[in-house]
N, C-alpha and C positions, 0 to 999 in steps of 0.2 A: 712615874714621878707623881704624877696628881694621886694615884691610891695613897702613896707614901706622904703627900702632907696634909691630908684627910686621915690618915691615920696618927699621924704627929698633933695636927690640932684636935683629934677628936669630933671632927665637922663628920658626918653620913653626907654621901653624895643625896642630891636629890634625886627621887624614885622616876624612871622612863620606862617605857614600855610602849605597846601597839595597843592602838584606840579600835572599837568598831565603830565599823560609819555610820552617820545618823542617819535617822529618816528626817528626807528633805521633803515636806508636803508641796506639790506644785512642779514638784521637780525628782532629780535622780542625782543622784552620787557617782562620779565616775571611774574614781578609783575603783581597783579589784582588790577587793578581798579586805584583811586588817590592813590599818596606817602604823607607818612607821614612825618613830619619834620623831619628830620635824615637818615630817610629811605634811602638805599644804592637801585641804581638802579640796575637790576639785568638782563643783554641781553646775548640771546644766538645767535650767528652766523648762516648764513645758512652752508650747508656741503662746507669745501675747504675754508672757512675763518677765517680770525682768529680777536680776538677784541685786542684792541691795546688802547691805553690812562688811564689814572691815573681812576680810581673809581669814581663813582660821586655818591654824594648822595643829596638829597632832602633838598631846605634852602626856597622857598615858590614859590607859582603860578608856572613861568614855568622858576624859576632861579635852577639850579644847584650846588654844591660846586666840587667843591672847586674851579673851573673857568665854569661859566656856559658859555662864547663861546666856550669851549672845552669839547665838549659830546665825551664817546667813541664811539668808527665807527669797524664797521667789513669789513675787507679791504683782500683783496687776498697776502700774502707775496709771494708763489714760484711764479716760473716759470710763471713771470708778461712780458709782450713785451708793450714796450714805443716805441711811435713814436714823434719825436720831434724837431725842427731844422733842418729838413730836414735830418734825422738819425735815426735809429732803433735801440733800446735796446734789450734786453732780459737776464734775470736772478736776481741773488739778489747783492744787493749792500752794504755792511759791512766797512763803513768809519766812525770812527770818528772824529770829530774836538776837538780840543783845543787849547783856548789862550795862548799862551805865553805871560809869565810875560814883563813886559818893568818895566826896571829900568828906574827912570828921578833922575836927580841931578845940583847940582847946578858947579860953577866954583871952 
């Protein structure tokens, strides 16, 4: 039925297929082998890391969903030391931001 009214509108299905796994730095990939269309990627951290970003599952070749520039990453949280500016960090940083609304109007 769906081929038959993609071929009535002239729409092409959108292209799927099996992704190869990334290289996860820090970390390891634990699926076997290629992902299947849907397929949820599944990384586990080395010890002392933690994985961070939204889920990514498999949409074809070696694209991602739900934003394939943004693979999740296994990244160190505690007790991290920044050097930068001419200045030294150390520890964890817990700020959020938010917009404030701006009203505009007229005269």
């Amino acid at each position: 039925m769906d081929d038959n009214i993609c071929l009535l509108t002239g729409m092409k299905r959108p292209p799927t297929g099996m992704c190869y796994p990334p290289v996860v730095e820090n970390g390891r990939v634990l699926n076997s082998g290629m992902l299947k269309n849907g397929e949820k990627l599944e990384i586990e951290c080395d010890p002392g890391l933690t994985l961070v970003g939204e889920q990514n599952y498999c949409v074809v070749q070696n694209l991602y969903g739900p934003d394939s520039r943004i693979i999740q990453a296994c990244v160190q949280i505690d007790n991290e030391d920044w050097t930068g500016s001419g200045k030294d960090y150390n520890g964890r940083s817990s700020q959020h931001c938010s917009q404030k609304s701006v009203k505009t109007g007229g005269r």
